[in-house]
C-alpha positions as semicolon CSV with decimal commas, in nm:
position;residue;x (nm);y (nm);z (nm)
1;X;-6,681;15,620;15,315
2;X;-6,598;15,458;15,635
3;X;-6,977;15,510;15,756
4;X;-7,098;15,396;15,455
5;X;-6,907;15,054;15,506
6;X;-7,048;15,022;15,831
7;X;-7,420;15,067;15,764
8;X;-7,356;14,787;15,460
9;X;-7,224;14,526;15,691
10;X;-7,469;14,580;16,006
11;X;-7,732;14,568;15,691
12;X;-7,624;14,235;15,575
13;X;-7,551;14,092;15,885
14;X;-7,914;14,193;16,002
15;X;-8,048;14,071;15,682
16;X;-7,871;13,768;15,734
17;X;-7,982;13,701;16,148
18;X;-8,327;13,743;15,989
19;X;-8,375;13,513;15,729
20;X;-8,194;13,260;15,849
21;X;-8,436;13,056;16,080
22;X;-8,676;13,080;15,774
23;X;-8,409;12,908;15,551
24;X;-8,307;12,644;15,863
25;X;-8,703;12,557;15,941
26;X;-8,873;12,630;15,606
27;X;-8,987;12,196;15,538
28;X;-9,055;12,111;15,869
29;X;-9,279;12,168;16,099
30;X;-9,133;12,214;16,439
31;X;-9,336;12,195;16,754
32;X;-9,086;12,396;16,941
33;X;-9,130;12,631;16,683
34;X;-9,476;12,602;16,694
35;X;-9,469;12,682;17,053
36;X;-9,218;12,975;17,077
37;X;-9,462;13,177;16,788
38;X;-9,789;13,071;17,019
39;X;-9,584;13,207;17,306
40;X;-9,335;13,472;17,278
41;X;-9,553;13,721;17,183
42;X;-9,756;13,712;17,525
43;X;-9,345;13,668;17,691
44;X;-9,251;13,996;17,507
45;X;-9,591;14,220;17,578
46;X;-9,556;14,102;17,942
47;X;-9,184;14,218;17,972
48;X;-9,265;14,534;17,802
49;X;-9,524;14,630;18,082
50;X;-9,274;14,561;18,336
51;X;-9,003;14,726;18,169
52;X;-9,234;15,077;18,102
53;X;-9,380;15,030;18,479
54;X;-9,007;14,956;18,651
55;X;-8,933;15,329;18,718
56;X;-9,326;15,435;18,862
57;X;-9,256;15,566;19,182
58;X;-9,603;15,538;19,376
59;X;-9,493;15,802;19,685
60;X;-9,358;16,066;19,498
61;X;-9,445;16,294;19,172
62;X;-9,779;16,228;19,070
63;X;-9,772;15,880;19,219
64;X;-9,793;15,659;18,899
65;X;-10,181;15,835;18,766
66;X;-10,047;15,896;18,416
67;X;-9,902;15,525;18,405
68;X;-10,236;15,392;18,536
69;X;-10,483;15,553;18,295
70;X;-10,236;15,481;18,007
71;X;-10,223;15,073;18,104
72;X;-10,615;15,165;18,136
73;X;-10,697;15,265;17,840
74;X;-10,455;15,005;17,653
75;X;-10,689;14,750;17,846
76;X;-11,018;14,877;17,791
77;X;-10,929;14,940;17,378
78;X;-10,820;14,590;17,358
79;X;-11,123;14,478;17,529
80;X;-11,318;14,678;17,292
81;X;-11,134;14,616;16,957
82;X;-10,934;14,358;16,976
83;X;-10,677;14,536;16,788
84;X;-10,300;14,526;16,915
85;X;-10,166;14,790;16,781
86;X;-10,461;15,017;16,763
87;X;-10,445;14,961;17,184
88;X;-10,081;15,007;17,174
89;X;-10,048;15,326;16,991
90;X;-10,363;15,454;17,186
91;X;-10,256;15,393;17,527
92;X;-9,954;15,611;17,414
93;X;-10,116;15,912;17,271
94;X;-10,366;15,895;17,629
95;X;-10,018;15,868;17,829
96;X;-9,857;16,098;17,652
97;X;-10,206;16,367;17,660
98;X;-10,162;16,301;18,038
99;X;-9,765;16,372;18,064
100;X;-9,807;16,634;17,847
101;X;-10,132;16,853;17,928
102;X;-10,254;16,690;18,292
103;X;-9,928;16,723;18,443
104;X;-9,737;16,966;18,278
């Protein structure tokens, strides 16, 4: 019951963080706004590359390859479709085919 309770709360209270800048900015137009949604999503893609490149250790183990041709191929299927997620999710699956059958 106890667990139950929990997952209730952390579901309203994440409901709640969620909708509320929709209910606080919903009639006006906000050029801060404006400029955090033209903005953050560059900020977040760029920490996300450091944050997955961070532990690549170019002198040792297979000196970063596997990293390299999975930033690679995220780079050249975004140039190529223009897709985000499509590059995401396929630079994965080529990192993770390198990780897993390359190097094994």
């Amino acid at each position: 019951m106890h667990e139950l309770l929990l997952i209730v709360v952390i579901a309203i209270v994440t409901l709640f963080t969620r909708t509320i800048p929709f209910l606080l900015f919903k009639n006006h137009k906000n050029a801060f706004i404006e400029y955090l949604g033209d903005v953050l999503p560059y900020a977040i893609m760029a920490m996300l590359v450091v944050y997955c490149l961070k532990s690549v250790h170019l002198l040792s183990g297979n000196h970063g390859i596997c990293e390299m041709i999975g930033v690679g191929s995220v780079i050249i299927l975004h140039m190529i479709k223009r897709n985000t997620l499509l590059s995401i999710f396929g630079g994965t699956l080529v990192y993770m085919l390198c990780v897993q059958v390359l190097f094994v």
